[in-house]
C-alpha atoms as one frame of an Amber mdcrd trajectory, in Angstrom:
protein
 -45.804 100.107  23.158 -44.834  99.936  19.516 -48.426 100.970  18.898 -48.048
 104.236  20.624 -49.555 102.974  23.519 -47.433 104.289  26.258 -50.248 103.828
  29.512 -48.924 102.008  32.560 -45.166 102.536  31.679 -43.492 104.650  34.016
 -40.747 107.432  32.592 -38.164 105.668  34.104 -39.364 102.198  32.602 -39.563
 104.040  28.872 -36.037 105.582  29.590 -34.739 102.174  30.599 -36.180 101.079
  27.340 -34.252 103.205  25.670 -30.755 102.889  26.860 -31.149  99.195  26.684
 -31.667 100.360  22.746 -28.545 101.900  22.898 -29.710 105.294  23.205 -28.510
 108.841  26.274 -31.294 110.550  28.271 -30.175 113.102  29.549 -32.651 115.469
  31.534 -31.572 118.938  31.873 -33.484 121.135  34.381 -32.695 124.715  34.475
 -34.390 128.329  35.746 -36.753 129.663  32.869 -35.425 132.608  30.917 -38.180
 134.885  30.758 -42.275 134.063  29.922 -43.935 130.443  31.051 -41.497 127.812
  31.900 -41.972 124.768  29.136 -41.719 121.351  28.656 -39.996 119.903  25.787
 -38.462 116.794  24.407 -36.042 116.723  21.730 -35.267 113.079  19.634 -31.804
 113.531  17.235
């Protein structure tokens, strides 16, 4: 994984990884606005 090599890790796996580093997920799911709906993920 700390090559970037993310096969055969589930999201739930990769966002257990990362609250056991101390980190929030938080998934927010709403209606889109106008346009395609999108996908993003934001790291602060």
């Amino acid at each position: 994984m700390l090559a970037g090599q993310f096969r055969g890790y589930s999201v739930e796996r990769l966002m257990r990884f990362l609250v056991a580093l101390g980190h929030d997920v938080e998934i927010v799911v709403k209606p889109k606005k106008r346009g395609a709906a999108e996908l993003r993920v934001a790291w602060q």
